[in-house]
Each structure stands twice: as C-alpha cells, then as structure tokens.
C-alpha positions as CSV (number, residue, x, y, z in Angstrom):
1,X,171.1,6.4,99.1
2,X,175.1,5.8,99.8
3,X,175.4,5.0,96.5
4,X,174.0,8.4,95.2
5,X,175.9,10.0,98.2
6,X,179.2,8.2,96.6
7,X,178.6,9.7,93.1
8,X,177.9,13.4,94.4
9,X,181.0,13.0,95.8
10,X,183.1,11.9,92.8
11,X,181.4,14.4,91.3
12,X,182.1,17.2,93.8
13,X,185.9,16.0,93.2
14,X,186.1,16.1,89.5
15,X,186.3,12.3,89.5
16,X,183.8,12.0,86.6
17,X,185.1,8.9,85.2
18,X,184.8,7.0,88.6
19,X,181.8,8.3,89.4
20,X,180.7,7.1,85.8
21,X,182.5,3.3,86.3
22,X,180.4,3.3,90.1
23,X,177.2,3.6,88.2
24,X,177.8,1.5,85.7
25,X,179.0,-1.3,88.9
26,X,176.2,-0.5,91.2
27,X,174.6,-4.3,92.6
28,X,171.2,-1.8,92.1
29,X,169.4,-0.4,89.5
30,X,170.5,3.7,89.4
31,X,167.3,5.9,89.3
32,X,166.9,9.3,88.1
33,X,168.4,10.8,91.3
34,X,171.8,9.1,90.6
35,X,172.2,9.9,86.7
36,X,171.0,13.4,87.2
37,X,173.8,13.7,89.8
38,X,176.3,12.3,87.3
39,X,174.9,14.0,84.4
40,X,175.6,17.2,85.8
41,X,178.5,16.5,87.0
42,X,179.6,15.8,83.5
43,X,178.0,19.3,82.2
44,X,179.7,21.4,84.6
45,X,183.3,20.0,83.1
46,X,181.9,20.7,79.8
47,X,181.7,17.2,78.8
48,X,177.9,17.4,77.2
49,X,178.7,14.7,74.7
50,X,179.1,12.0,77.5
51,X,176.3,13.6,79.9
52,X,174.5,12.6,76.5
53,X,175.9,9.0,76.4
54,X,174.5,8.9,80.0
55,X,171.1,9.8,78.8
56,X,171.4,6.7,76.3
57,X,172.8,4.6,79.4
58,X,169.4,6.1,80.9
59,X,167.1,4.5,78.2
60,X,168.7,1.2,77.4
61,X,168.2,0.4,81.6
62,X,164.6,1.7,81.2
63,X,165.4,4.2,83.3
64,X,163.2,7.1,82.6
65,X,164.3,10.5,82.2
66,X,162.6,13.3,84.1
67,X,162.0,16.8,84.2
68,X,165.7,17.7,85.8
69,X,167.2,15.4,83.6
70,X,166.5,16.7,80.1
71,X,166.7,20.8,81.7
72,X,170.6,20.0,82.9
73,X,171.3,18.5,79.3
74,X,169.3,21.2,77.2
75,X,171.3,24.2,79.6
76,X,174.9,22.4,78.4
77,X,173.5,22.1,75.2
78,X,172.6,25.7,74.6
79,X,176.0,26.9,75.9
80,X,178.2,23.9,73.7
81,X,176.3,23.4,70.8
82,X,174.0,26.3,70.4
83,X,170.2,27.1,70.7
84,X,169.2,25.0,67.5
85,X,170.7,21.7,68.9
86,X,169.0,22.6,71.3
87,X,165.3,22.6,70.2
88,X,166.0,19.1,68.6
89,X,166.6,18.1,71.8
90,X,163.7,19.6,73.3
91,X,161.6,17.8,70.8
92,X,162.9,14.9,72.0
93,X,162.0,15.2,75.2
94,X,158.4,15.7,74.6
95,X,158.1,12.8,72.3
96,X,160.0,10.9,75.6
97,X,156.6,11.9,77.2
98,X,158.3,14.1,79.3
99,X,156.8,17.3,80.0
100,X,158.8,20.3,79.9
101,X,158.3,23.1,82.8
102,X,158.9,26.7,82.7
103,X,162.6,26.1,84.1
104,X,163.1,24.2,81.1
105,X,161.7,26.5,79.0
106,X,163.3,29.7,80.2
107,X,167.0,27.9,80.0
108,X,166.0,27.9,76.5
109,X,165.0,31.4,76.5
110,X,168.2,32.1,77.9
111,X,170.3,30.2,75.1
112,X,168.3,32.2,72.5
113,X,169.1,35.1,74.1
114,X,172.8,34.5,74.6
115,X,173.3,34.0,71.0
116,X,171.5,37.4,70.2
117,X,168.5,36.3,68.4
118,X,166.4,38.3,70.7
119,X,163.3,38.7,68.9
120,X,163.1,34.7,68.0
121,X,162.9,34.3,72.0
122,X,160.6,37.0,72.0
123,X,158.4,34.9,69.3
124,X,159.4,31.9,71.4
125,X,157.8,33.0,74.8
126,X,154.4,33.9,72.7
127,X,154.3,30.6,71.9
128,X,154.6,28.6,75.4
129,X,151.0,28.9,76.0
130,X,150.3,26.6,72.6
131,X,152.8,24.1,74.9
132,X,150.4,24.3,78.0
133,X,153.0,26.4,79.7
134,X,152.6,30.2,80.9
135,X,155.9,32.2,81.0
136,X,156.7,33.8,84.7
137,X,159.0,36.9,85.4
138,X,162.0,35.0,85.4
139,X,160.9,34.6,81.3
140,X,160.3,38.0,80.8
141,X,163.4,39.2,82.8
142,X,165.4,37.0,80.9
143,X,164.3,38.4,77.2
144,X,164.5,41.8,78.9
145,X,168.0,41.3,79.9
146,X,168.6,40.5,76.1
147,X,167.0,44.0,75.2
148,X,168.8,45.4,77.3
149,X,172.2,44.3,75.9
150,X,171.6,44.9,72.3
151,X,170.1,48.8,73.9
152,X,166.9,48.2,72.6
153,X,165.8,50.7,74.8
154,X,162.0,51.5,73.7
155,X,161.2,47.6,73.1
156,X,162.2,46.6,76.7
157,X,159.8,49.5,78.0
158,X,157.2,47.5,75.5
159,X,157.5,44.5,77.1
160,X,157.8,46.1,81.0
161,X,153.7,46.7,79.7
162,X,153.6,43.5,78.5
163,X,154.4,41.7,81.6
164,X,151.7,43.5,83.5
165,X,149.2,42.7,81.3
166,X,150.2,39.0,81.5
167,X,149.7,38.3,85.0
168,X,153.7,38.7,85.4
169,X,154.2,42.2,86.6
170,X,158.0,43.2,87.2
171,X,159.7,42.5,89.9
172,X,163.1,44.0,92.2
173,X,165.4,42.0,90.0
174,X,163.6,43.2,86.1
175,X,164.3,47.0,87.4
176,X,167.4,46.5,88.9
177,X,168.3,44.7,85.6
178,X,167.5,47.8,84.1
179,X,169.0,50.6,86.4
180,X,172.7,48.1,86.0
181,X,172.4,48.3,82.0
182,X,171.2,52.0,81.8
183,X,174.0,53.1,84.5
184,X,176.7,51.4,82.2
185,X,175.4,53.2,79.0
186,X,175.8,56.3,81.2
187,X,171.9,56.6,80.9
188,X,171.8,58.4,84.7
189,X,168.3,60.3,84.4
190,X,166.4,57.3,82.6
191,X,168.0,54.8,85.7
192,X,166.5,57.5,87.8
193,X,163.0,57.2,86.2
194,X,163.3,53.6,87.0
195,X,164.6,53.7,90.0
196,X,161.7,56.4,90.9
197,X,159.2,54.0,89.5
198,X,159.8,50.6,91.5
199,X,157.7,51.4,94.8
200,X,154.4,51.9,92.2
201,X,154.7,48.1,91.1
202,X,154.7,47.1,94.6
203,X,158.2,46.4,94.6
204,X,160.9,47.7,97.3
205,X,164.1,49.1,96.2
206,X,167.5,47.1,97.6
207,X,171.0,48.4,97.3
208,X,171.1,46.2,94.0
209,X,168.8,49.1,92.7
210,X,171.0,52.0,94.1
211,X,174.3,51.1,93.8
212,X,174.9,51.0,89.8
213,X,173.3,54.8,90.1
214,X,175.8,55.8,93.5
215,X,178.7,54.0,91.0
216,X,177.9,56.0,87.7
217,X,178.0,60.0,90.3
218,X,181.1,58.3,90.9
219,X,182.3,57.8,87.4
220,X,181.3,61.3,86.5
221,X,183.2,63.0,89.4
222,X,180.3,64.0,90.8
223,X,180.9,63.4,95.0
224,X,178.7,66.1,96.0
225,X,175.7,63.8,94.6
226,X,177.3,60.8,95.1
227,X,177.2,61.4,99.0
228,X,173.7,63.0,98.4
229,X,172.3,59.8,97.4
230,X,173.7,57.8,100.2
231,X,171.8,59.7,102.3
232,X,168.8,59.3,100.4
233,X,169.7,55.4,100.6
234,X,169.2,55.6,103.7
235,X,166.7,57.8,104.3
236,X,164.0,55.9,102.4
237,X,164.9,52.5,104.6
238,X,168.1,51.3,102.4
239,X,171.1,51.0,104.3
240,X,174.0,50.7,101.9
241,X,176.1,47.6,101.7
242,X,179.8,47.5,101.5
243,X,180.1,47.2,98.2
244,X,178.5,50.6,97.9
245,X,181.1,52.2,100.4
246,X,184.3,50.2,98.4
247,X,182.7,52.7,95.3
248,X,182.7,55.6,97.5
249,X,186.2,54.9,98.7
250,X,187.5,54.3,95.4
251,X,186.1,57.5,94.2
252,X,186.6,59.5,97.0
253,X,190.5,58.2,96.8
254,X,191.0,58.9,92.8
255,X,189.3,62.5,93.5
256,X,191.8,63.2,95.5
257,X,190.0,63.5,98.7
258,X,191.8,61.0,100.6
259,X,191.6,62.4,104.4
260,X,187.6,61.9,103.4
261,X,187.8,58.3,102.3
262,X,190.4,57.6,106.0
263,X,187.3,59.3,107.4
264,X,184.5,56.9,105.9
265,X,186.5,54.2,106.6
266,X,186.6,54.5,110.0
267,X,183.0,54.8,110.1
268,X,181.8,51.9,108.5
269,X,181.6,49.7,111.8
270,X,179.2,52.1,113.1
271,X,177.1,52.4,110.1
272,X,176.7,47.9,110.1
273,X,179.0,47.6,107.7
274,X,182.4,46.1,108.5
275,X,185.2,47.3,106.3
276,X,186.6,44.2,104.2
277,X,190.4,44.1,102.6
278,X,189.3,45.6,99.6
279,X,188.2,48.1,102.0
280,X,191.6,48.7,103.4
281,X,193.6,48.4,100.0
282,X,191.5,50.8,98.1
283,X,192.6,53.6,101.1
284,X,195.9,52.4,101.6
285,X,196.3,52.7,97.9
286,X,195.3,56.5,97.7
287,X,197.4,57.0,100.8
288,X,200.6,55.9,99.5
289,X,199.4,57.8,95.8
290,X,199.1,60.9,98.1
291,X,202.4,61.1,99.8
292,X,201.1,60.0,103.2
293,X,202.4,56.9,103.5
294,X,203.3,57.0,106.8
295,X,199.5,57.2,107.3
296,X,199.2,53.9,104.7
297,X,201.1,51.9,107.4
298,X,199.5,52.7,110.4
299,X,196.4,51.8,108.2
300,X,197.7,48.4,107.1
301,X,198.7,47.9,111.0
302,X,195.3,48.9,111.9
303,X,194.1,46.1,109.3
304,X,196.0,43.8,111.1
305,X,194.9,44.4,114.4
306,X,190.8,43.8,113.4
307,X,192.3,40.4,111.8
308,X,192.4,41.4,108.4
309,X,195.2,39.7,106.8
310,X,197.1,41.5,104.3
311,X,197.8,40.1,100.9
312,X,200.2,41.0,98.2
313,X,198.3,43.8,96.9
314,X,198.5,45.5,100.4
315,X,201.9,44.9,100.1
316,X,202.7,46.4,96.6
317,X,200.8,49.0,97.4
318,X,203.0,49.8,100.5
319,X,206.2,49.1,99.1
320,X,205.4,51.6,95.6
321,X,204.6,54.3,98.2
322,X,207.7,53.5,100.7
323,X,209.8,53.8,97.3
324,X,208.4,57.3,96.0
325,X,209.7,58.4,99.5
326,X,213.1,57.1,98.6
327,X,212.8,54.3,101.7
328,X,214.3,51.5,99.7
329,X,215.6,49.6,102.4
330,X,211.8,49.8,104.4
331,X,210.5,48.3,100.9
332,X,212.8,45.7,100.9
333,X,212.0,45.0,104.0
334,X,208.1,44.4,103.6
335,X,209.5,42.3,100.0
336,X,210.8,40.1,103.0
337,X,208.0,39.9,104.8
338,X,206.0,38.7,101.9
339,X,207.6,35.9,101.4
340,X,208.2,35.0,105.3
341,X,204.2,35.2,105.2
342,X,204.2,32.7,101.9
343,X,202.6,35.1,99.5
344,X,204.2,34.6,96.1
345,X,205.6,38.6,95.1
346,X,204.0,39.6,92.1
347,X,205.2,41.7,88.5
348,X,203.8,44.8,90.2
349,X,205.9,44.8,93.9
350,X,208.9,43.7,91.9
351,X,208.3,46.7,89.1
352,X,208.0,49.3,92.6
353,X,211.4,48.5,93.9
354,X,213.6,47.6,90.4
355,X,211.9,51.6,89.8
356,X,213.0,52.7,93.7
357,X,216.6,51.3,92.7
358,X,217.0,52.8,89.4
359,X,215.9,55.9,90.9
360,X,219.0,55.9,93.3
361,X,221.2,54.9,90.2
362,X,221.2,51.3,91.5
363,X,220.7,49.9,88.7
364,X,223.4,46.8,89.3
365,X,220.8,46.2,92.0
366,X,218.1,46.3,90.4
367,X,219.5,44.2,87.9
368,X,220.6,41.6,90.3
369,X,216.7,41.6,91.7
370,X,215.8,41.5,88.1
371,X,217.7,38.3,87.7
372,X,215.7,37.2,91.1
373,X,212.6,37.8,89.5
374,X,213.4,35.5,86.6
375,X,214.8,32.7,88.8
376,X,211.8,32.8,91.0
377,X,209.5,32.1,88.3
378,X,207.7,35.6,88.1
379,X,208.1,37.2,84.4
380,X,208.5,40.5,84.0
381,X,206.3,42.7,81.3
382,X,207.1,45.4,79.5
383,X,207.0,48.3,82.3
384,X,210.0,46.2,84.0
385,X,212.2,46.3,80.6
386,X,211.2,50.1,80.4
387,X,212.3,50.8,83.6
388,X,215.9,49.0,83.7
389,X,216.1,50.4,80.3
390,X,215.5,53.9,80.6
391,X,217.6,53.1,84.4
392,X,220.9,51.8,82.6
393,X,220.7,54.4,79.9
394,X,220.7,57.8,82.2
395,X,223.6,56.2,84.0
396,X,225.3,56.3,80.6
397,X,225.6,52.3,80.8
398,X,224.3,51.7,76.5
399,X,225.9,48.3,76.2
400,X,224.1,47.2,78.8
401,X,220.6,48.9,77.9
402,X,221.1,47.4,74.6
403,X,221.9,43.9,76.1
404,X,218.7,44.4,78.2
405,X,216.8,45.5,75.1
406,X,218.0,42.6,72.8
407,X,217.0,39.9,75.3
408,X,213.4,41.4,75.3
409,X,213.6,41.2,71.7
410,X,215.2,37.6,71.9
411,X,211.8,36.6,74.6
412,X,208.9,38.8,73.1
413,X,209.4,37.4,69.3
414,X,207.1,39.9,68.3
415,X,206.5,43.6,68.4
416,X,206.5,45.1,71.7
417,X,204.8,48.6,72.7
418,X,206.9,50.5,75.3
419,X,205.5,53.5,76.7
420,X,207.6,55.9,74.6
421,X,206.4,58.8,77.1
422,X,208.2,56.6,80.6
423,X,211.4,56.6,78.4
424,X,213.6,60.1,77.4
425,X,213.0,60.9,73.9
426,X,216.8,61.3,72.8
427,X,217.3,58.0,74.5
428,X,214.6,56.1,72.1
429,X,216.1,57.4,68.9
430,X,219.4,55.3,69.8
431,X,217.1,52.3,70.1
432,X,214.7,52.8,67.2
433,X,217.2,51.0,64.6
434,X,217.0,47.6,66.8
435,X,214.9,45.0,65.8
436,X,212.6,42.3,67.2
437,X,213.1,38.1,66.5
438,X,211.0,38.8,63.4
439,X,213.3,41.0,61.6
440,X,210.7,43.7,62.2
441,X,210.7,46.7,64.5
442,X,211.1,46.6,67.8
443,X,209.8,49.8,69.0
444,X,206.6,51.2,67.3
445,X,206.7,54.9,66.7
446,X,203.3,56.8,68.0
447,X,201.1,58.3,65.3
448,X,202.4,60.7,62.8
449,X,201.8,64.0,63.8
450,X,202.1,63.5,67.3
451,X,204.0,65.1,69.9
452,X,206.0,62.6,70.9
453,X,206.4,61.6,66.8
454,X,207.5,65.2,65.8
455,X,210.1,65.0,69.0
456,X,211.6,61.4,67.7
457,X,212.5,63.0,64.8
C-alpha cells in the first residue's frame, strides 16, 4: 500500500520516470493496482508508447492485466494512434482472456466517433451483443453526440427511438446534448421541441437543458424572451445558475441596457446565486463602454468589499474607461496598483493608456511607456503599432511614424494587417510604398471596390 501511495504521487507530480524506476525497485512484486496507477500516469503526459512498455513489463512479471488496465491504454490509444490501432489492441485483450466491459467498449465508441466515422460506431454498437455485452445510454449518447456534430439531424432522432426500444431510453444528459448542438446551429424552435419533450421520458430538465436556449434569445437580441424564459426556469422548479445570469449580464450589457444588468447584479444574492468575478467584470465592462465609469469603480469597490479580488481584466477594463474620460493620470494610477498587487499588466491595459496618451498628443509618453512595455517583457500587437502610428503621424512627427513602422516591419517578418479604418486614410497612402523584411508589402490594401479601397486611391 505505501508503495502504490508513493507512485500516485510521482505521478500526481509529473515525476513519471521515478515513479517508473520505484516500480521497477520495489523489494515486492507490483500488482495491477500499481501499474495501472503508473500506466496512467504515463497516458495523461501523452507518453502511450511507454504506458505500452509497461504493459510488456506487466506480462514478463506474470502480472495480469485487468479490465482498467487495457481501457486506460485503448482510451490513449484512440486519441494517439487512432481508432484502428486501436481494435488491434482490443483484440489483444480478449485473446489475454480479458474481458472487455461496456466502459471499454464505449471509449472505443468514442475514438470512432472522434475521427468521424460515425456510422462504423453506429455498426460497431450493433455488434456488442455478438461480444456478450449490451450498450447503455452512455453508448448511445456517445454516437448521438457524433450525429449531432456532423448535423445529422433526422438520424439522431432515429436512434433517440432506437434507444427506447433497447432497454436504454434517453436520459437528462442525451437531450441536453441535443438542445447545446441545436442552440449552436441556431436551431431555437427544434431545441424547444426537445426541451418540451424531456419530462415525457421521465427525465427532469436542469439548467444544462435551459441555458444553451436562454444563451441563443441572447445571441439574437431577443431580451424580452430571454427574461421570459428565466421566469419560466423558475417557474417549473429550475432555478438558474450563475452561469445563466453571466449570459444575461453579458447580453443585457452589449444591448445596451446597462442600468438593467447593475440591477440583476445586485439581485443575484437574493435569488441563491452569488455573483462571481466574471460577474463583476462583465458589468464593470459595459459600465466603463457606457460612459459611467464613475459607476464602474464604485462597482469594482463594491467587489472588493464582498472579497472578490480583482484581476487584470477588472483593471484594463477600468483604466480603458478612466482614459475615454480623458483621466490619464487616475489610469496610471490603477497601472500602479496592478503591479503593487503583483498582477503582471497585459497587451490590452498597456494598448488603453499608450491610446489615452496619444489622445492628449503625448505621444513622447506614450512612447516612453511603449519602450516599458518592451523592457517588461510584454509584446505589443498590432493595435499598439496602430495607435503610436496613427498618434506620431497627426502630430506631424513622420520620421518618427516611419521609424515606428519600420521596426514593426523589422519584428513581424511577414505581412501585417492594420486596421486601415483606426488609421486616417491620407495618412496610409504615405505608408503604403514601405515594405515588410520579405521585400513584400507591408500594408495590405482592403478589397477592390471597397470604400476604404476607392478612398486609398
């Protein structure tokens, strides 16, 4: 027992190669437990071809592989070396003497499945009765799912029936599995048909079954039913998670409807649901996109004070908003606070105040923080090289734009894409003759015919 208990923990620790030297040391012969332990170990760092030299340890010490042992190998095997290896395997084990179960069985359904060959699992599960083995729901949901992703609408309803007739009737997860795919399709009215159909199997519907639905009203702009539905949530028993109120928020937010979202937000205690950071960042976020971002940082206080703790999307958020209202300096500021709190700033709260500075025709500043970016290991994309370029070249400072623009060229050593409608038109055309470390262009001219193409020339 200490022994297995030292090789789970190698294992645990990515220490494969000790854990494998331990068993090959051990003063006692390892059983099953142990190699299964460092078997999948091995599997889970992708190493299949020695949790296969294991299995051949295995033998040669007439130790005898069991049940877990060949389904952990067969699972790897499927995902590194595809279903077909696979099978060879599986015909191994049974000539081992070792019986396969359905959990062996459906990971091999699920490696069919994965690779697209949907009707050979289909063909495969009609077979495991020849095998002495009945498939179960999990089987079923599993081919389903593979229906589902290759929209083979009409043939997963065919096998729905099937399942009933089988003995394996469909459960929360198959119709949930179901609502999710048709949802993302933007299939609403056939979800609903599902969705309307779970109670008849017996089955009760979870906020797995409603949320994909309450997510796709969202998607289509549709609040007025969005919020409809949450009320029919919960008036048929299903009280909707947090993860159904972050969808809410987010749409309610992008609508435009922000005071709504501050509203729902402070509601969520009472409702059992305690609002997480996302929560908070999703709000603060529309807040600071709506001009109130006063409002924003008596919400990120308010975060605080419930002992949230603020990461550096709260504070990129903030400090894009604080900038839009020309408050530089108060941006700066929470850039401080960052790093006194040992969060690492990010391309997107550097990008808010090098824009803030430009805007304020600070652009030495914003060069100088530019540099600081560089030095502090964070690298900048292209919306940073668009904004000090587009910054240096309203305050009539070419040589430097160009500077700017040739060491771009000098780091990107390929094409790069700048958003031709964040920089003035006129400005572009003084550019367009520079070229990249390639010899080729350096910025791509939009479609001809365009707008923005007609305008460039």
């Amino acid at each position: 027992m200490a022994y297995n208990a030292m090789v789970a923990g190698y294992c645990g620790a990515g220490q494969l190669d000790a854990a494998r030297r331990l068993v090959a040391e051990m003063p006692v012969e390892p059983d099953a437990y142990t190699y299964n332990t460092l078997i999948r170990g091995l599997c889970g760092r992708g190493r299949t071809a020695n949790a296969l030299a294991v299995l051949d340890e295995m033998l040669r010490r007439r130790c005898v592989p069991d049940v877990v042992t060949y389904t952990i190998l067969l699972e790897a095997t499927c995902k590194r070396s595809g279903y077909k290896q696979a099978m060879k395997l599986l015909d191994e084990m049974r000539d081992k003497g070792c019986t396969p179960d359905i959990v062996t069985y459906n990971v091999v359904v699920n490696g069919i499945c994965q690779e697209g060959r949907v009707d050979d699992a289909i063909e495969f599960l009609k077979n495991l009765p020849s095998y002495g083995c009945e498939p179960n729901t999990v089987s079923y949901n599993i081919v389903l799912k593979g229906l589902c992703t290759a929209e083979r609408w009409e043939d997963a309803e065919e096998l729905m029936g099937e399942m009933g007739q089988k003995g394996c009737p469909p459960n929360v997860v198959t119709f949930n599995m179901l609502i999710s795919f048709l949802c993302r399709k933007g299939l609403v009215e056939p979800a609903l048909e599902v969705l309307e159909q779970i109670p008849k199997y017996g089955c009760t519907p979870n906020s797995l079954s409603y949320n994909p639905l309450l997510h796709a009203f969202c998607k289509q702009k549709k609040m007025d039913k969005a919020m409809a539905f949450l009320d029919l949530m919960v008036s048929r028993g299903c009280y909707p998670d947090i993860v159904s109120y972050n969808t809410l928020l987010t749409a309610l937010c992008r609508s435009g409807e922000v005071d709504v979202a501050v509203e729902l937000l402070h509601q969520l205690k009472d409702k059992g649901c305690a609002p997480v950071l996302i929560s908070y960042n999703t709000v603060i976020d529309g807040l600071t996109k709506a001009g109130k971002t006063k409002e924003a940082l008596e919400l990120l206080n308010e975060m605080v004070s419930k002992g949230l703790q603020p990461d550096i999307i709260t504070y990129s958020t903030i400090a894009a908003g604080l900038c839009r209202e020309d408050r530089i300096e108060d941006a700066i500021r929470a850039f401080g606070k960052v790093q006194d709190m040992g969060i690492r700033p990010n391309t997107v709260l550097y990008n808010a105040i090098i824009l803030g500075l430009c805007k304020r025709r600070e652009t030495h500043s914003a060069i100088d923080l530019f540099a600081y970016m560089i030095g502090n290991g964070c690298m900048p994309n292209e919306s940073t090289y668009t904004i000090l370029i587009e910054g240096l070249a309203y305050e009539g400072l070419i040589k430097e734009a160009r500077d700017l623009l040739d060491e771009l060229c000098s780091r990107a050593g390929e094409e790069i894409l700048l958003d031709v409608h964040l920089i003035d038109v006129a400005f572009l055309t003084t550019f367009l003759p520079c070229s990249n470390a390639n010899g080729g262009p350096f910025l791509r001219l939009p479609p001809e015919g365009s707008p923005v193409y007609d305008a460039l020339l």
